[in-house]
PDB file with SEQRES, HELIX, SHEET and CRYST1 records, atoms N, CA, C and O in Angstrom:
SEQRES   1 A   71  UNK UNK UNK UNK UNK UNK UNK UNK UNK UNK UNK UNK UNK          
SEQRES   2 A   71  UNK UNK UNK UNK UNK UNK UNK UNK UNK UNK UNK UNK UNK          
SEQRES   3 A   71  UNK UNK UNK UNK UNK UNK UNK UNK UNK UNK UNK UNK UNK          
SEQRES   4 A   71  UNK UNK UNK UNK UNK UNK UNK UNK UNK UNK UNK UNK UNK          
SEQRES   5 A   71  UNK UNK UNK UNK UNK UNK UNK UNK UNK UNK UNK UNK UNK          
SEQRES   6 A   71  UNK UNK UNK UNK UNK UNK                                      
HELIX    1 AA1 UNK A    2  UNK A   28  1                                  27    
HELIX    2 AA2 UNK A   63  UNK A   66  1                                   4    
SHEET    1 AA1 2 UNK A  37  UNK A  39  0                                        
SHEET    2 AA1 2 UNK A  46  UNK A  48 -1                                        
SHEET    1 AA2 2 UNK A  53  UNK A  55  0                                        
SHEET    2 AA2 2 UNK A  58  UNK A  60 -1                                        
CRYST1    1.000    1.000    1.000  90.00  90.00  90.00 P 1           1          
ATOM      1  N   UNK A   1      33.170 -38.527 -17.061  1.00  0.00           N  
ATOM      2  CA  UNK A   1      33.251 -37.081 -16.991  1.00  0.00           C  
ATOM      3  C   UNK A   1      32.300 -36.524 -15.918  1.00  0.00           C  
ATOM      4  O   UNK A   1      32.542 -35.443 -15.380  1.00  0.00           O  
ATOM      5  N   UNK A   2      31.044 -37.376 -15.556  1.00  0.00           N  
ATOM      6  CA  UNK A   2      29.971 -36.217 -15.154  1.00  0.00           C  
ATOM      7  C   UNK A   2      30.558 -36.662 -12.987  1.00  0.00           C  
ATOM      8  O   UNK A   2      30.135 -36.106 -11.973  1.00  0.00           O  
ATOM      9  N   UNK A   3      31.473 -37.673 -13.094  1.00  0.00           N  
ATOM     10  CA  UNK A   3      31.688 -38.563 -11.740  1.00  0.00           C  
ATOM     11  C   UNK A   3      33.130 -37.637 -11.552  1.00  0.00           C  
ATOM     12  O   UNK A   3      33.629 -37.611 -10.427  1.00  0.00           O  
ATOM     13  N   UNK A   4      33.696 -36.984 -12.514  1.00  0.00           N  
ATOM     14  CA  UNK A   4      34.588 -36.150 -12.245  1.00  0.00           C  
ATOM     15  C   UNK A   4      34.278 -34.613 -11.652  1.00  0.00           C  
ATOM     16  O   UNK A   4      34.936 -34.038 -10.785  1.00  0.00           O  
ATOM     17  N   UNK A   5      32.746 -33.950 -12.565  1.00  0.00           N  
ATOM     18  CA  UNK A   5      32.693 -32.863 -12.061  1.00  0.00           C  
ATOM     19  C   UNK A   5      31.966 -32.804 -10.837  1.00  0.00           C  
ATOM     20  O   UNK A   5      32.218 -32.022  -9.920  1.00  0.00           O  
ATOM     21  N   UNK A   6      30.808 -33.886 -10.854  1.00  0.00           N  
ATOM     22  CA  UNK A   6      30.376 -34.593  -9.657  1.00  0.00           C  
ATOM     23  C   UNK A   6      31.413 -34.760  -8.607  1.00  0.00           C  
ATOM     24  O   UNK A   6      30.688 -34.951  -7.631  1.00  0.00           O  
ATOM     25  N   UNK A   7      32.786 -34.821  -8.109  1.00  0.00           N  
ATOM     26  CA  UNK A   7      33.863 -34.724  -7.415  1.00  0.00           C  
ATOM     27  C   UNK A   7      34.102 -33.648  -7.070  1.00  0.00           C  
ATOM     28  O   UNK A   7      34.259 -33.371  -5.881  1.00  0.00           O  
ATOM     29  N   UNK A   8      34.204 -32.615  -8.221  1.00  0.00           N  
ATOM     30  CA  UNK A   8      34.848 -31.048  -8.093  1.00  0.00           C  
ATOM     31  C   UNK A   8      33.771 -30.601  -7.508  1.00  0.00           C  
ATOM     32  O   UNK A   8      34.119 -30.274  -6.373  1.00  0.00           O  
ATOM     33  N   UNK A   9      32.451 -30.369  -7.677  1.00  0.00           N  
ATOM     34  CA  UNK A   9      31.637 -29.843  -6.876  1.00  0.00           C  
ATOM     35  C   UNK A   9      31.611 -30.402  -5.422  1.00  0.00           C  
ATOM     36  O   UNK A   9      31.639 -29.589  -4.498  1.00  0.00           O  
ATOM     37  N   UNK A  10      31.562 -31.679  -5.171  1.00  0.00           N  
ATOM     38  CA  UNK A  10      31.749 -31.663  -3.531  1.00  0.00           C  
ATOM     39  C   UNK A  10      32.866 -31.336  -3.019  1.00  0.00           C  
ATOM     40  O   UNK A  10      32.677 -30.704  -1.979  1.00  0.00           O  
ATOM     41  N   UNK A  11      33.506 -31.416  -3.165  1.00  0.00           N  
ATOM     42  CA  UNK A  11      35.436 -30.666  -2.806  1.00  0.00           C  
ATOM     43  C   UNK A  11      34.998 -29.219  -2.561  1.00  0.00           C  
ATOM     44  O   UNK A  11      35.123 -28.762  -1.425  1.00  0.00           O  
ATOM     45  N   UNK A  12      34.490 -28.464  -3.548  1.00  0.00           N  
ATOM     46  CA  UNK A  12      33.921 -26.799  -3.412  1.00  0.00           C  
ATOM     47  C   UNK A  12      33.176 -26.917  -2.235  1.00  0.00           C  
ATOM     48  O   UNK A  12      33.812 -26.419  -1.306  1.00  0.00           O  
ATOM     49  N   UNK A  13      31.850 -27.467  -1.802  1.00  0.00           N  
ATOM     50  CA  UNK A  13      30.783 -27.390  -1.415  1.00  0.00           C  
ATOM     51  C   UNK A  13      31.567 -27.534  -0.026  1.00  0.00           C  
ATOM     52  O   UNK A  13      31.462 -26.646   0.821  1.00  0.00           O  
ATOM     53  N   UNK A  14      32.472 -28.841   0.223  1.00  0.00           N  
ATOM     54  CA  UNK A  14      33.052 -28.913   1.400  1.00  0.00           C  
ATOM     55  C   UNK A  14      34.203 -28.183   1.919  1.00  0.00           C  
ATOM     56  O   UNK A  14      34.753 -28.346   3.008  1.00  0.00           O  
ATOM     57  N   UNK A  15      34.468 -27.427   1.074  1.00  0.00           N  
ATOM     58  CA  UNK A  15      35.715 -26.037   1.353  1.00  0.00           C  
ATOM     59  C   UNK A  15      35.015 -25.129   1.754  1.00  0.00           C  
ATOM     60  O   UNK A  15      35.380 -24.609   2.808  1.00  0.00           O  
ATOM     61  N   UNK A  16      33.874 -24.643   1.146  1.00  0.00           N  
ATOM     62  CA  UNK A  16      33.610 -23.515   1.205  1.00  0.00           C  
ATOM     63  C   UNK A  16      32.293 -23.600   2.739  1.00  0.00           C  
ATOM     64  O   UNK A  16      31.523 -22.664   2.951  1.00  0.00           O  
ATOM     65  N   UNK A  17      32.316 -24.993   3.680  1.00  0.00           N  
ATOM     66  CA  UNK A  17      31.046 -25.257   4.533  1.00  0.00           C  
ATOM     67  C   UNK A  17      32.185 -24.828   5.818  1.00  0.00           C  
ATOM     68  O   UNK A  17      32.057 -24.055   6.768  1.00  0.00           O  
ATOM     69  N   UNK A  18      33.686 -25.967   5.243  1.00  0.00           N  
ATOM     70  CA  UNK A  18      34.735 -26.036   6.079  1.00  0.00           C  
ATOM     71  C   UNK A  18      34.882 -24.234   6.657  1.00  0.00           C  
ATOM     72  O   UNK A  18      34.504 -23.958   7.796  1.00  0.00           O  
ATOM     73  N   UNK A  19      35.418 -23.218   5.797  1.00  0.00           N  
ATOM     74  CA  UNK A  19      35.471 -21.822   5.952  1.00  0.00           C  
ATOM     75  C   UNK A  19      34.559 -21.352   6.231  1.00  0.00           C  
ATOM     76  O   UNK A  19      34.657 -20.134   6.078  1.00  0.00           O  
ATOM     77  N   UNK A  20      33.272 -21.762   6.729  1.00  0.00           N  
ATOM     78  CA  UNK A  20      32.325 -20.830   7.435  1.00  0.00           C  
ATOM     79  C   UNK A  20      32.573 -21.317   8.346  1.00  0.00           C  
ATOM     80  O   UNK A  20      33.084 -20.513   9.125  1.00  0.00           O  
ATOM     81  N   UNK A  21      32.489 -22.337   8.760  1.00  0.00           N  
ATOM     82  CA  UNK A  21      32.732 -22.606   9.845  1.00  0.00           C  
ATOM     83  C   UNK A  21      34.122 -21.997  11.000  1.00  0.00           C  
ATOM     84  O   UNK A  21      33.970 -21.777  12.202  1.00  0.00           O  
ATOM     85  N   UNK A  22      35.469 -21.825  10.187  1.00  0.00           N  
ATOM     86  CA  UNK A  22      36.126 -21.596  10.768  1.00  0.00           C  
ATOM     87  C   UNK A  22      35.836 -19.684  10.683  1.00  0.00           C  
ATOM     88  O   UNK A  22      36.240 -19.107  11.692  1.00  0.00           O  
ATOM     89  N   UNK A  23      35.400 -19.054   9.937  1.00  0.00           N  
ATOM     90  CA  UNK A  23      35.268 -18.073  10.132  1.00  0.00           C  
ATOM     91  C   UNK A  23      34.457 -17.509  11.751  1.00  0.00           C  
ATOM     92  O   UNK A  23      34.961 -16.847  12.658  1.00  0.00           O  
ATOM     93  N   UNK A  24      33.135 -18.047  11.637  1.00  0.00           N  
ATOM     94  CA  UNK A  24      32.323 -18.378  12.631  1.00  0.00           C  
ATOM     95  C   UNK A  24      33.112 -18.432  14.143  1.00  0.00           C  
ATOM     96  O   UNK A  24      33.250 -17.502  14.938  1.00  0.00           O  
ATOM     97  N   UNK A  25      33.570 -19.800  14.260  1.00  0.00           N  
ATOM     98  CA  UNK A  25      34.425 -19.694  15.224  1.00  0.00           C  
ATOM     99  C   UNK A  25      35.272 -18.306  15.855  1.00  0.00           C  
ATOM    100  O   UNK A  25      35.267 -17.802  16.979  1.00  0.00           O  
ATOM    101  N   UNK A  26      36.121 -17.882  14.356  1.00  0.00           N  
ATOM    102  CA  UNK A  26      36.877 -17.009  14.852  1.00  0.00           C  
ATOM    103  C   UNK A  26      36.499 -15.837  15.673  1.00  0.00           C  
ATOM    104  O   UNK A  26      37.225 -15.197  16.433  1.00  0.00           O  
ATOM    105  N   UNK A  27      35.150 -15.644  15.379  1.00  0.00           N  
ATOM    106  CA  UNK A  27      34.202 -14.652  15.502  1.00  0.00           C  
ATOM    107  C   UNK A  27      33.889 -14.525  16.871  1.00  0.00           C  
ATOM    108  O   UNK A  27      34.046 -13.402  17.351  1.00  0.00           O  
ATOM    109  N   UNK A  28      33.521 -15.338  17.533  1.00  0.00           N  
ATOM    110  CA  UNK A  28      32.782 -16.001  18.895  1.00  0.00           C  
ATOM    111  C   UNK A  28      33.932 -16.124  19.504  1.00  0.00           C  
ATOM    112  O   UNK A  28      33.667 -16.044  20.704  1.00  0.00           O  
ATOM    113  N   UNK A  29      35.362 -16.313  19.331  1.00  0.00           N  
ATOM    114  CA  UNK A  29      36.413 -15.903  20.398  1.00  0.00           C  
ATOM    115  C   UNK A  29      37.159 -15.333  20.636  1.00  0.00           C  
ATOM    116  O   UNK A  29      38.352 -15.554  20.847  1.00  0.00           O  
ATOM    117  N   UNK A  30      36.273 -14.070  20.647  1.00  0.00           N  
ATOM    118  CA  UNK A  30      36.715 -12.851  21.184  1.00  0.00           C  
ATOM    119  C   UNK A  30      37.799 -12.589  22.523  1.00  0.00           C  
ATOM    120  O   UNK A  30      37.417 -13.066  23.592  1.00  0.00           O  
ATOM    121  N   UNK A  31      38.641 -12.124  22.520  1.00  0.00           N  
ATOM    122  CA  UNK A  31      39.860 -12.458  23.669  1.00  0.00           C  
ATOM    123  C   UNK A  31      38.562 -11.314  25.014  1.00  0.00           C  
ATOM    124  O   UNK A  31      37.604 -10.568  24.810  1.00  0.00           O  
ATOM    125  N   UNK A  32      39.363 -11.839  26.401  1.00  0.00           N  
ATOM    126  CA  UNK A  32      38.190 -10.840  27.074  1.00  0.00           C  
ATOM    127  C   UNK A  32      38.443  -9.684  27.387  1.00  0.00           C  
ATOM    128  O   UNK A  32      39.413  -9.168  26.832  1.00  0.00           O  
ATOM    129  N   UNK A  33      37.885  -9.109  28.097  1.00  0.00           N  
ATOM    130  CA  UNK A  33      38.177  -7.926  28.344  1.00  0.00           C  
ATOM    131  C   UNK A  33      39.411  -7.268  29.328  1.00  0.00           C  
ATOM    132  O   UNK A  33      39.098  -7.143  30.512  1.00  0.00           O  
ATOM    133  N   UNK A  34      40.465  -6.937  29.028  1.00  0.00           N  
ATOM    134  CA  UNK A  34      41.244  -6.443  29.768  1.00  0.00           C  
ATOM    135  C   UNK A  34      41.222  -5.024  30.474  1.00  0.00           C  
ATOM    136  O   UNK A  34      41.100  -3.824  30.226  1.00  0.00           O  
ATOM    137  N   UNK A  35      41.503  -6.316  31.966  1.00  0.00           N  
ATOM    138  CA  UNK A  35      41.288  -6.070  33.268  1.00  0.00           C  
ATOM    139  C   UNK A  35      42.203  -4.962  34.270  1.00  0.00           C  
ATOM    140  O   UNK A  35      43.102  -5.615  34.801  1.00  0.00           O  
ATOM    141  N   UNK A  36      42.246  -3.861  34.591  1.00  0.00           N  
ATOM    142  CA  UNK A  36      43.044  -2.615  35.125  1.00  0.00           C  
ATOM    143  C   UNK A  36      43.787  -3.765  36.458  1.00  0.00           C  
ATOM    144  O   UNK A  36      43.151  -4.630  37.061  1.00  0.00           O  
ATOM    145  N   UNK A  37      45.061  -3.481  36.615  1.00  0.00           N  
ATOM    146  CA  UNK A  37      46.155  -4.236  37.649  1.00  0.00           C  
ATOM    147  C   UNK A  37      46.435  -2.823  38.620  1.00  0.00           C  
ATOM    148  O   UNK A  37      46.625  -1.657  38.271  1.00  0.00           O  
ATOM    149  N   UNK A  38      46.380  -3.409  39.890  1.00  0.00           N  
ATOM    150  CA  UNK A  38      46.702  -2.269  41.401  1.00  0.00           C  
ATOM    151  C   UNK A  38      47.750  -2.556  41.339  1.00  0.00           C  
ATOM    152  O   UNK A  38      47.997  -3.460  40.541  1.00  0.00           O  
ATOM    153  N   UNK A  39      48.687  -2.073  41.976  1.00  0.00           N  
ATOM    154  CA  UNK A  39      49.816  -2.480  42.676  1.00  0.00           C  
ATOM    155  C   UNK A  39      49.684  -2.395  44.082  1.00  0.00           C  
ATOM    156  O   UNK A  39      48.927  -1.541  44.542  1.00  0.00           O  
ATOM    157  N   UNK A  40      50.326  -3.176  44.854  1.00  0.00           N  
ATOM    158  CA  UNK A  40      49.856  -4.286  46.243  1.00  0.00           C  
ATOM    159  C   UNK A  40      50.588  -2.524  46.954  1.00  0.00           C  
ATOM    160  O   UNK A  40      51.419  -1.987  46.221  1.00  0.00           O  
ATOM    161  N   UNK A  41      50.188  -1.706  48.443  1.00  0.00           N  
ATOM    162  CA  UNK A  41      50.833  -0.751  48.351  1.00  0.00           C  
ATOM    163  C   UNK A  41      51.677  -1.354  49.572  1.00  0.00           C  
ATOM    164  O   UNK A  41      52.026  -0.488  50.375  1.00  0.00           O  
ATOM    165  N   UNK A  42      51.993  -2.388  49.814  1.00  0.00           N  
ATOM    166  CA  UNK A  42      52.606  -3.022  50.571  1.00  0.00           C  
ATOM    167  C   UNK A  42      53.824  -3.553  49.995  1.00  0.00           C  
ATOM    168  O   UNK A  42      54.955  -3.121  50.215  1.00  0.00           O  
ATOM    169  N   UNK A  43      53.608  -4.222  49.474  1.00  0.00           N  
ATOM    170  CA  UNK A  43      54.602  -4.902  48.226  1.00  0.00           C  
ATOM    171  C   UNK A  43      54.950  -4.597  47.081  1.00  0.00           C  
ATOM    172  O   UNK A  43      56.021  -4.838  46.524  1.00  0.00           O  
ATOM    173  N   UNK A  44      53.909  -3.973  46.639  1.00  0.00           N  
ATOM    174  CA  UNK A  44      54.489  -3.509  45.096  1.00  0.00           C  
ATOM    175  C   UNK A  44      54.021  -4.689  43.539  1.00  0.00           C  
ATOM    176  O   UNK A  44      54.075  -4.467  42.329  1.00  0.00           O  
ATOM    177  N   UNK A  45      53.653  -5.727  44.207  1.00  0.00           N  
ATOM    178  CA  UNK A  45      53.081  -6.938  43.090  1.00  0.00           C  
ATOM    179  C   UNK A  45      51.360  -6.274  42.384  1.00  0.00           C  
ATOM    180  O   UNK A  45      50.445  -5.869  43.100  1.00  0.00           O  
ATOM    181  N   UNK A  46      51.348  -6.304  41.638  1.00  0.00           N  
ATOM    182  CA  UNK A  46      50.333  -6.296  40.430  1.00  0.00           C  
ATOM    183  C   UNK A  46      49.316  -6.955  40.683  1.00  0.00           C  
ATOM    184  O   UNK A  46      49.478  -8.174  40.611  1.00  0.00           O  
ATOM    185  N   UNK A  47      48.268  -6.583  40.970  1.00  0.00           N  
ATOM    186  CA  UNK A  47      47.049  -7.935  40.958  1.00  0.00           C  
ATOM    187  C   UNK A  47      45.528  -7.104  40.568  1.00  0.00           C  
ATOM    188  O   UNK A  47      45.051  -6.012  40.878  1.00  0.00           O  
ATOM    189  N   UNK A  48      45.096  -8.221  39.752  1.00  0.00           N  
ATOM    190  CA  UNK A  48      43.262  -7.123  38.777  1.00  0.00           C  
ATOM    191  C   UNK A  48      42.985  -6.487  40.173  1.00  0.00           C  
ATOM    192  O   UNK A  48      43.239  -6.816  41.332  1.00  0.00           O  
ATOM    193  N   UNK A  49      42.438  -5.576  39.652  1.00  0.00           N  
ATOM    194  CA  UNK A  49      41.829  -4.811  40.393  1.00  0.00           C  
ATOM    195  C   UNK A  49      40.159  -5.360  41.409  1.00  0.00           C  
ATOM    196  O   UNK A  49      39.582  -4.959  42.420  1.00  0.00           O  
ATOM    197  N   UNK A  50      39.994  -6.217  40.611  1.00  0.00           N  
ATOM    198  CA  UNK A  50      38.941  -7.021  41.071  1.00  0.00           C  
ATOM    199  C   UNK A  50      39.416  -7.858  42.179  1.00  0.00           C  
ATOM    200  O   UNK A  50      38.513  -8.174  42.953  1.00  0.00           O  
ATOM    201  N   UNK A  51      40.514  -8.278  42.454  1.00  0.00           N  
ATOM    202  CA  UNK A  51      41.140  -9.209  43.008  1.00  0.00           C  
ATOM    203  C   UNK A  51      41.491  -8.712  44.576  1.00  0.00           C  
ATOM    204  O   UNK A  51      41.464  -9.366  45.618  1.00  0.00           O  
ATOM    205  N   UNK A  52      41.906  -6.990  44.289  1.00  0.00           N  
ATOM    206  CA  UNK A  52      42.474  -6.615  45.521  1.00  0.00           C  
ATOM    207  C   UNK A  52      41.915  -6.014  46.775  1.00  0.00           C  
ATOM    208  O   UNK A  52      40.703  -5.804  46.716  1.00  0.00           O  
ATOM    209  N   UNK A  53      42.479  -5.704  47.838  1.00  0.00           N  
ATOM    210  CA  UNK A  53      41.698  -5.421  48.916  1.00  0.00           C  
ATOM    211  C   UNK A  53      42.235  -4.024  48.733  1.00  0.00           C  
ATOM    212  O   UNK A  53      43.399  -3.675  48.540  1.00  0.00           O  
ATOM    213  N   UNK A  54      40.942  -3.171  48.855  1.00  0.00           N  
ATOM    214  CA  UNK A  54      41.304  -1.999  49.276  1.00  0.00           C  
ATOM    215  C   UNK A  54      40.990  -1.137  51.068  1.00  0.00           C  
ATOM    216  O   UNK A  54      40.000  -1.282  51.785  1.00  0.00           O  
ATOM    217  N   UNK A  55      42.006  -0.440  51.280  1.00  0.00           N  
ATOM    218  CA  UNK A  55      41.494   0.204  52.089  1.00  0.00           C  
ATOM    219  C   UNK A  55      41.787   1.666  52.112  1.00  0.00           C  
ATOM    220  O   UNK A  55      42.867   1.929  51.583  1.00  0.00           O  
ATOM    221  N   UNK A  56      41.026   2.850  52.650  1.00  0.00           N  
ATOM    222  CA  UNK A  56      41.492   4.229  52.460  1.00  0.00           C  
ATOM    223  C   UNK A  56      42.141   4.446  51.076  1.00  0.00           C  
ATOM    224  O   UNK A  56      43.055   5.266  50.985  1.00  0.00           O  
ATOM    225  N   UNK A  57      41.815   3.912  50.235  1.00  0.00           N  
ATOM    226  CA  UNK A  57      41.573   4.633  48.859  1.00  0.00           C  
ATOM    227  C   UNK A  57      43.218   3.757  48.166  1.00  0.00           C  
ATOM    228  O   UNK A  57      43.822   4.240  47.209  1.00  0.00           O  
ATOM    229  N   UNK A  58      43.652   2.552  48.832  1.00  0.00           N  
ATOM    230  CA  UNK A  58      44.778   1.914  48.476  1.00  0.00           C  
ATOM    231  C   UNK A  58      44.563   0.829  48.652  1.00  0.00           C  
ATOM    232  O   UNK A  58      43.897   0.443  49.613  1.00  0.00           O  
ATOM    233  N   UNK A  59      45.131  -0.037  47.666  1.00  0.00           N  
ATOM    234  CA  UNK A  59      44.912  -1.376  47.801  1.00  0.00           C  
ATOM    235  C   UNK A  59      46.298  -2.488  47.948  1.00  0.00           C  
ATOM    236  O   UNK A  59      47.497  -2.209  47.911  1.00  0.00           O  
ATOM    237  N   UNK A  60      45.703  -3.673  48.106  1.00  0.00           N  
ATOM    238  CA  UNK A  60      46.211  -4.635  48.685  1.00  0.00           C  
ATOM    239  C   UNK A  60      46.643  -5.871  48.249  1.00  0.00           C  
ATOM    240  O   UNK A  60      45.698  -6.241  47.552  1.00  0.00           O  
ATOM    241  N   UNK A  61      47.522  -6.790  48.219  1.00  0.00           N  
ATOM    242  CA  UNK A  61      47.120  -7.848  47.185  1.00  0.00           C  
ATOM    243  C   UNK A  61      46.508  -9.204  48.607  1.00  0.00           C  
ATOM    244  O   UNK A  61      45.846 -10.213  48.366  1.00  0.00           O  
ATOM    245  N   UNK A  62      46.865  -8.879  49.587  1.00  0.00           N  
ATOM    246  CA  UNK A  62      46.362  -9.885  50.541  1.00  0.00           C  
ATOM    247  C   UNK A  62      45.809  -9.412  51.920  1.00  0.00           C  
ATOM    248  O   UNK A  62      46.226  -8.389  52.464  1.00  0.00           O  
ATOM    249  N   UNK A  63      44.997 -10.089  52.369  1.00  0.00           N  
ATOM    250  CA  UNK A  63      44.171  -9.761  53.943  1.00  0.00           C  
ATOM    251  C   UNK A  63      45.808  -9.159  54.744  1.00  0.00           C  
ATOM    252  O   UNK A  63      45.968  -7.978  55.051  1.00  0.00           O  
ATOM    253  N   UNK A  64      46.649 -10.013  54.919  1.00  0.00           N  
ATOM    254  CA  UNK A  64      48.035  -9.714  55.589  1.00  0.00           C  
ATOM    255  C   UNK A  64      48.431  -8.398  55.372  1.00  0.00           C  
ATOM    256  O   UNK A  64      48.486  -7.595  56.304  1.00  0.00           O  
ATOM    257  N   UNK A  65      48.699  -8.116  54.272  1.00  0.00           N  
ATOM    258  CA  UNK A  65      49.170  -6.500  53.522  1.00  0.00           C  
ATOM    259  C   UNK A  65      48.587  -5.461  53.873  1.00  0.00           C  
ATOM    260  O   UNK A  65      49.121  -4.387  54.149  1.00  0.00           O  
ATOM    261  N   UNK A  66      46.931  -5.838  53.887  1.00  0.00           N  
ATOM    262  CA  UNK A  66      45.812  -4.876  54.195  1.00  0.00           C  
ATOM    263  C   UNK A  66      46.278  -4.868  55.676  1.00  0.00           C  
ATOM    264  O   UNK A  66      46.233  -3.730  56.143  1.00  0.00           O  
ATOM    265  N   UNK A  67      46.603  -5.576  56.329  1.00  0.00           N  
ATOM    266  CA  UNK A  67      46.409  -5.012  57.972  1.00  0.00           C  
ATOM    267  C   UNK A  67      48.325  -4.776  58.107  1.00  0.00           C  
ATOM    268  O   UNK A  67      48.616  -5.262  59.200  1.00  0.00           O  
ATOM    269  N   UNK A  68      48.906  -4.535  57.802  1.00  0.00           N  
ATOM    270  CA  UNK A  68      50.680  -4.277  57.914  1.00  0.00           C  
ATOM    271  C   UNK A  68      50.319  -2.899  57.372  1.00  0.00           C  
ATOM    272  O   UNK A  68      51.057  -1.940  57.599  1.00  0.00           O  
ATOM    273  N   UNK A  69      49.252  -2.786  56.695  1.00  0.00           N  
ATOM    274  CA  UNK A  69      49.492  -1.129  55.865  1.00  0.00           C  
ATOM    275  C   UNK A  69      50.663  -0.899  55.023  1.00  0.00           C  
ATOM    276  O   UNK A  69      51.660  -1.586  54.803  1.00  0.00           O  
ATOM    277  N   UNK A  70      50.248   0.347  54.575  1.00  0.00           N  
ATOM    278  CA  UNK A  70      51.598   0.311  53.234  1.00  0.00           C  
ATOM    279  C   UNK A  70      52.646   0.417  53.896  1.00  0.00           C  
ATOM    280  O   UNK A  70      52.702   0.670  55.099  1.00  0.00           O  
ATOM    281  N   UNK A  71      54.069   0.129  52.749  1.00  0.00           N  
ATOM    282  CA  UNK A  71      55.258   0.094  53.380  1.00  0.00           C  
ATOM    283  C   UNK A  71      56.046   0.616  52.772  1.00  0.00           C  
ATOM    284  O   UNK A  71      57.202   0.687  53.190  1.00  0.00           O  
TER     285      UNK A  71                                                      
END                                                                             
């Protein structure tokens, strides 16, 4: 009897170590921060804003685009 409840308690102990853990995790991966998209004023393609070239207050998705100017 005592090798039985002796069983049930580690089964608990290891469920309940298992679920912090995955809680934890869930916690810490946080998706990131979403990022504002230009549109290329050349082309029209989407790219972060971090990504693009701007010039005169419009942006670009490539060095090429930037010097063809918008279209």
């Amino acid at each position: 009897m005592s090798k039985l409840l002796l069983l049930i308690i580690a089964i608990v102990v290891v469920y309940f170590v298992l679920t912090s853990l995955a809680r934890k995790r869930r916690q810490r991966s946080a998706p990131p921060p979403v990022e504002p998209m230009v549109p290329c004023a050349h082309c029209g393609v989407n790219v972060p804003r971090s990504e693009a070239l701007g010039a005169a207050g419009r942006f670009f998705c490539s060095e090429e685009h930037r010097r063809l100017g918008g279209g």
